[in-house]
N, C-alpha and C positions, 0 to 999 in steps of 0.2 A: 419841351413846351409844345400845347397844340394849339392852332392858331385858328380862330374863328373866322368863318367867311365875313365879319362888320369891320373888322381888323385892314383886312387885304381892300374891301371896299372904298372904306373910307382914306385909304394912303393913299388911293388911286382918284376919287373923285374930289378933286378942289374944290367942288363947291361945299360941301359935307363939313361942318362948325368943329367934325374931329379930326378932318385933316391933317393937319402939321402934327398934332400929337401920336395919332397911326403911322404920319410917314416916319414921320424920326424916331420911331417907337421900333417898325419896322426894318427899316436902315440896318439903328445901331446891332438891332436883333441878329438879321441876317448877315452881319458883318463881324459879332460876335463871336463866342466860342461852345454857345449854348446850343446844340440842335434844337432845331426849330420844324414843329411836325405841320405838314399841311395836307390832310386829309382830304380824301378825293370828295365830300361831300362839302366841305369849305369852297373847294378849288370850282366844283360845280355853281355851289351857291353865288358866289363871287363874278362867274361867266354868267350866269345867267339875270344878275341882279342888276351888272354893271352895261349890258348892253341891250336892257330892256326900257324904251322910251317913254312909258307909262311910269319909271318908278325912279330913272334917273334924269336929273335935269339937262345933263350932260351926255348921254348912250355914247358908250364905244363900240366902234364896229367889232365883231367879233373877231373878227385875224387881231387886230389889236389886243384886245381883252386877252385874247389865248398867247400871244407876245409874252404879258406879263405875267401867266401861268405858267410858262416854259421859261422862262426867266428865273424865276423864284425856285421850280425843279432843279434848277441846273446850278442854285446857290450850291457850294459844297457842305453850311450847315443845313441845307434842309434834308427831309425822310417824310414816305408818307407811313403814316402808323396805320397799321391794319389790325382789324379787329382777330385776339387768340382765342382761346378757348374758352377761357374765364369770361367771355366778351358781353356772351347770350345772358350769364347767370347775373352780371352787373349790372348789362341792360334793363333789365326785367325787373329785377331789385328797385333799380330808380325809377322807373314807369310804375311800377306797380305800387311802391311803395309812396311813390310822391303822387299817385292818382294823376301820372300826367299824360295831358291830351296838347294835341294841335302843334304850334310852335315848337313846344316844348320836346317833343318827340326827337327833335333832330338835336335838341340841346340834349339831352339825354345821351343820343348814342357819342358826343364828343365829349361829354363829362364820361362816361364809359372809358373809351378811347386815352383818356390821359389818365384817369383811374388803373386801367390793368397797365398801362406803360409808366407808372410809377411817377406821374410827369404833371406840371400845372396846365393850366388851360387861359391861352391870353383874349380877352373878349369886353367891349365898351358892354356889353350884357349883364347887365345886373343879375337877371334869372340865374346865371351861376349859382348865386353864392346860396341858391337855395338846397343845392346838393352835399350831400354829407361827405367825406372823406377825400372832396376835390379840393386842390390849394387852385384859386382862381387869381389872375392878375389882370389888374384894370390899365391898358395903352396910357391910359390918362392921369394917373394920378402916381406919384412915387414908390 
């Protein structure tokens, strides 16, 4: 499973209405028997999102922030997935084939990402399920 930077955000900020359903979502995940991928663009998104005062109501200092990134590495189900070979021609495929811009770029290469690794993708991002051949799961919902 690859785990989107709104996932790791929202466990971590209690103010955030998806709180409790990310952390326990996450928890039972990481305590699981599933690997659990956290790609270095999540892991950035997540440092950069969570200790920026303009976008969180709450900023963590970044030693903090980075705590719970070297925490989650150090789970023994997690892996960061790295983009193989196949990575460029999937990427291209859904950018090009979905005409997608902006946001959507970095949802792209983590629908990639769990695409060539055979693997779902856990994310409150609806945008998923716009991608073909990605099985998507929503923290929130059963």
């Amino acid at each position: 499973m690859i785990v989107d930077a709104n996932v790791l955000i929202y466990a971590v900020d209690r103010s955030s209405q998806f709180h409790e359903a990310a952390r326990a979502w996450l928890d039972s995940t990481m305590n699981g028997t599933e690997r659990v991928g956290l790609p270095w663009a999540s892991l950035m998104a997540f440092q950069r999102i969570i200790t920026h005062p303009r976008i969180t109501t709450q900023p963590l200092a970044p030693a903090d922030a980075w705590a719970f990134v070297t925490d989650w590495l150090d789970a023994d189900q997690s892996w960061v997935p790295t983009p193989g070979i196949r990575h460029r021609d999937i990427v291209g495929e859904l950018l090009t084939g979905g005409n997608l811009q902006g946001n959507l770029v970095t949802d792209s290469h983590l629908a990639a990402l769990a695409i060539e690794h055979g693997t779902r993708i856990c994310s409150f991002d609806s945008d998923f399920a716009r991608f073909p051949n990605l099985r998507w799961v929503h923290p929130g919902r059963p």
